[in-house]
N, C-alpha and C positions, 0 to 999 in steps of 0.2 A: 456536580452537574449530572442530571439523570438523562439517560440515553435511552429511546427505543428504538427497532428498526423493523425493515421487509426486507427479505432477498430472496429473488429467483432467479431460475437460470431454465434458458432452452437451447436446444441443438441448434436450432435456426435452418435454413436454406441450403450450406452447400454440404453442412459436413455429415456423416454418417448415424457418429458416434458423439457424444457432448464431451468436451475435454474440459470445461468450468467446473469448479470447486470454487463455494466459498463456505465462511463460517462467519459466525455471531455473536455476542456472550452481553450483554447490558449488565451483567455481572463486572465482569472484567473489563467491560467501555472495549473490548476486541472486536477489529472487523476485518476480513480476509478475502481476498478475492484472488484467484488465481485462472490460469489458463493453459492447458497443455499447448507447446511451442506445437502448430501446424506443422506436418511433413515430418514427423521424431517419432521415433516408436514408443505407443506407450505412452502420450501426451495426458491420458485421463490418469493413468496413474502418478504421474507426479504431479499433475495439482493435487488429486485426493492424498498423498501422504503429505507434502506441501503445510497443505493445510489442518493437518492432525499436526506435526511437529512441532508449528509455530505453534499451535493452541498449547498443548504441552509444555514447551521452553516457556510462554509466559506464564502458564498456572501458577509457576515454581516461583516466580516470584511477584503472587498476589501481594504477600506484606506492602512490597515498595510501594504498587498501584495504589495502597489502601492509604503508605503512607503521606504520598502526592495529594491524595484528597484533602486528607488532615490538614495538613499544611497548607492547602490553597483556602480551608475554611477557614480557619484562623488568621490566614492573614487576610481575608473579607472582614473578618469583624475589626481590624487597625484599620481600614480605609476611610477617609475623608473623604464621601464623595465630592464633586467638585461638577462644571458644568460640561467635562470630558465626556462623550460618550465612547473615545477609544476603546478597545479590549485590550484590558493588561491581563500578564502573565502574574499569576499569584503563587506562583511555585520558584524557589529557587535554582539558580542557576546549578546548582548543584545536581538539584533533585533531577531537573529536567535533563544534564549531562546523561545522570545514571539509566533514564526512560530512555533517552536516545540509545542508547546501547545493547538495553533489553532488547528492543527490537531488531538494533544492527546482528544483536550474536543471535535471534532466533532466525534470522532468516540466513544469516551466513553457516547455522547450523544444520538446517534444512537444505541446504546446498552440499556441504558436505556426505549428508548421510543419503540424496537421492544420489548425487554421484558414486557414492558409495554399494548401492543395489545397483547402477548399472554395470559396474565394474565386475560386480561378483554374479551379477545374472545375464548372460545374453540375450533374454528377451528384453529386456530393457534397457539394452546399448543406446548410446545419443539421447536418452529421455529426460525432457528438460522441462520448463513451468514458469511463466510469469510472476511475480507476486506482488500483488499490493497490501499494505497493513497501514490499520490505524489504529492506535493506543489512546481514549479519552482517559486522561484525569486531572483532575479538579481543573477545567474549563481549560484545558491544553489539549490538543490532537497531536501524538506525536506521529511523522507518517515514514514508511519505509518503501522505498521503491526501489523493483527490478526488475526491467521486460519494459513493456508498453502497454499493460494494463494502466487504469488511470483514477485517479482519486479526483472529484471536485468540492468546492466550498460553493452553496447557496447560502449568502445573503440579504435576506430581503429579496431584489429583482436582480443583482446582482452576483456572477456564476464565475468563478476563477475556478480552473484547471491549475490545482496544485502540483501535480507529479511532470517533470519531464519522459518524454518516451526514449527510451534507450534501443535506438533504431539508425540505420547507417542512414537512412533518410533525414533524419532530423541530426545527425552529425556532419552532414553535409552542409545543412541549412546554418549549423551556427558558425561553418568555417568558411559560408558565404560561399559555396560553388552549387546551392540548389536556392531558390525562392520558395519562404515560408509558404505565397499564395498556392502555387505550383505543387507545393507540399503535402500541404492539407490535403485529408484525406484517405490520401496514397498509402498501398500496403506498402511496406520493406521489411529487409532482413533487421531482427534484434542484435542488438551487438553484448543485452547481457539476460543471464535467464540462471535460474535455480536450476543446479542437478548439470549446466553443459562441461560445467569445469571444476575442477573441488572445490575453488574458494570463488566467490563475487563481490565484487563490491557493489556497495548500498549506500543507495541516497538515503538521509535523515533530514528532516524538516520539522521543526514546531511551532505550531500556528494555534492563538488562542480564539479561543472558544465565544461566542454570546448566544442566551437565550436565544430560541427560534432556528438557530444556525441549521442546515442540513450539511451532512455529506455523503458523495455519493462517488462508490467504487462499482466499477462497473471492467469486466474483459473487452478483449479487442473487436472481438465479436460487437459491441455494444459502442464503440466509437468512431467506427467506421465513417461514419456521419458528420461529425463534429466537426464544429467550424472555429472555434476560440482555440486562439494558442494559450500552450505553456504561459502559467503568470515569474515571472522571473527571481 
């Protein structure tokens, strides 16, 4: 599946400085979007290393990507089409294991090495970064999430919010002592981010692909607004 894209990014309204970082590659089906944690020293620098690292951790292993592709083309030409218009997964369970992972060790590795500069630099004490990623190959998105940055799927007219927000607000909301409606919105504190701690953990998710599909990663800056929850 061929991929293009746009991305920009502005300061906006309250902040000074732009702490967004993102990247791109239709090469690689790589898409990246980060956001320096508000109130951290040094917010813009760890999305901008943030997002060099990941791009780097996955170059390294273009082969796989390439050979994800391979393998979901070939198994297109065994397909029967039939009067499904589901979207299958054409990659094996395998393959798609190993992509998940790609992406779990590039952003747990990014985590490691900004905590890593803050620890060795005092200018960069507490510097921490949201991250969202998504990995296409052969008509699979595989997606990584950390912070409350946020990934969506369009559709057709239809818009699902793939990523959960990793926010004490929305941890409230699923232990039932806050109302999603109440919720919406609302800033809160994140409860996980690149660079606060040396290790994070990271949601993986894989969701196939069809013609036409958009998606769209966007910072916190950029959802402030939005009114659809988390798709489950």
């Amino acid at each position: 599946m061929r991929t293009r894209h746009h991305g920009d990014t502005d300061v906006g309204r309250r902040r000074s400085q732009n702490e967004d970082a993102f990247d791109a590659s239709d090469e690689l089906g790589l898409f990246v979007v980060c956001d320096g944690v508000g109130g951290r020293a040094c917010g813009e620098v760890a999305s901008q290393t943030t997002v060099q690292l990941i791009r780097e951790w996955v170059e390294r292993e273009a082969e796989l990507i390439h050979y994800a592709h391979e393998e979901a083309r070939l198994a297109r030409k065994q397909v029967v089409h039939g009067p499904s218009v589901e979207p299958q997964i054409c990659i094996s369970p395998d393959t798609v294991a190993r992509l998940g992972a790609l992406v779990r060790s590039a952003l747990q590795n990014a985590c490691y090495l900004v905590h890593g500069m803050a620890e060795a630099d005092a200018r960069y004490t507490g510097m921490s970064t949201t991250a969202s990623v998504v990995l296409v190959a052969g008509e699979l998105a595989i997606v990584g999430q950390v912070g409350d940055s946020r990934v969506y799927l369009a559709h057709g007219d239809d818009v699902r919010q793939l990523t959960e927000d990793h926010t004490l607000l929305n941890m409230q909301v699923k232990l039932g002592l806050a109302s999603a409606d109440k919720a919406r919105g609302r800033k809160s504190q994140i409860t996980r981010a690149i660079g606060l701690r040396e290790f994070v953990e990271v949601d993986i998710m894989a969701f196939p692909l069809q013609l036409g599909d958009r998606l769209l990663l966007c910072s916190t800056a950029s959802t402030s607004t939005s009114t659809r929850p988390p798709t489950p």
